[in-house]
C-alpha positions, 0 to 999 in steps of 0.5 A: 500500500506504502509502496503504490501511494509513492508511486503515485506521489512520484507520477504526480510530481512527474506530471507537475514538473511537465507542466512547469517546464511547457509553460501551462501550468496554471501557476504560470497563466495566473502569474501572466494575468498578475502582469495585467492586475499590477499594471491596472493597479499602477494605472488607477494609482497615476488616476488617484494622482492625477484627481489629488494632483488636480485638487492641489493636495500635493503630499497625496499626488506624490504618495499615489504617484510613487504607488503606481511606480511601485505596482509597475515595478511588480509587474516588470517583476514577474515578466521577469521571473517569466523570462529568466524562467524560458516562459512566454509572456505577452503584456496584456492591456489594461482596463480604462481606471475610474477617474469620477470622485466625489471625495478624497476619502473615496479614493483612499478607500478604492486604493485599499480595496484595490490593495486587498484585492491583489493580496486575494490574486497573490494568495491564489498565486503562492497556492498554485505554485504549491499545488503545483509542487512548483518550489521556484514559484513558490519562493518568488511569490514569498517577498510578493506575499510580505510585499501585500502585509504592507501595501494593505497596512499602509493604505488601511493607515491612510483611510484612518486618517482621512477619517480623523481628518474628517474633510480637513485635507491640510490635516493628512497633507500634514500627516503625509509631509511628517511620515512615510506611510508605505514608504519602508524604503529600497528592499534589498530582497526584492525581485529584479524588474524586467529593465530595472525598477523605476 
């Protein structure tokens, strides 16, 4: 009995190894969607700057504009764990982000539900890797995983004081002049991006 569940284990792992080297494994699809999730992402934060950016709140602007660097940078991350691991990748387009506010505290609370939302396509991302008993991605989606911890922290900080600020925007513009909400500085763990991180 012992000897037919090793065989079956070893069949398994045959088959996952298949799958990761041909490039269709549904870690690797789900890892090339994640390009197009991180560039939606970077592309509603430069929205979010531009409507703070437009509303003279300048430490708001600069904190989304850095935000959407940030997501760009991940998704040059992935396509470069794709390339360096001969794995096709296509740079999807991304949707239109919505642009129409009726108050900042209303992009804040978009930015954190965009930033649970991508922790959810992480986890989903580290748990096929795993069932896929593909370790390679399993480890590069640890520092992704560490990488959401702050990204939601960071941003669930910013909603709070937006809401103690109660409408005073000199308030959080303060906040943000004084702290580094989100701003931990250069990981020297991090992936390399696919030509370098901006």
């Amino acid at each position: 009995m012992q000897i037919t569940a090793f065989w079956v284990n070893v069949l398994l792992m045959a088959s996952n190894v298949k799958k990761i080297l041909s490039g269709k494994s549904n870690f690797h699809e789900l890892l090339r969607a994640q390009i197009g999730n991180e560039f939606s992402a970077s592309q509603q934060y430069i929205a979010l700057a531009v409507w703070f950016d437009n509303e003279d709140l300048p430490r708001l602007a600069s904190h989304f504009y850095k935000q959407a660097l940030e997501e760009r940078n991940h998704a040059m991350m992935i396509v470069k764990f794709l390339m360096d691991n001969d794995i096709a990748v296509a740079i999807p387009g991304v949707e239109t982000p919505i642009n129409d506010f009726k108050s900042p505290r209303e992009l804040v609370a978009l930015a954190l539900s965009q930033e649970q939302q991508v922790t959810d396509q992480i986890i989903a991302l580290a748990k096929a890797a795993r069932e896929e008993s593909d370790y390679i991605g399993e480890q590069f989606m640890q520092w992704f995983l560490k990488e959401q911890v702050e990204e939601v922290s960071s941003m669930k900080t910013l909603l709070t004081i937006m809401d103690r600020a109660d409408g005073n925007m000199f308030y959080v513009e303060t906040f943000l002049t004084r702290e580094s909400v989100g701003d931990e500085g250069g990981d020297s763990s991090a992936p390399t991006a696919a030509g370098g991180t901006i």
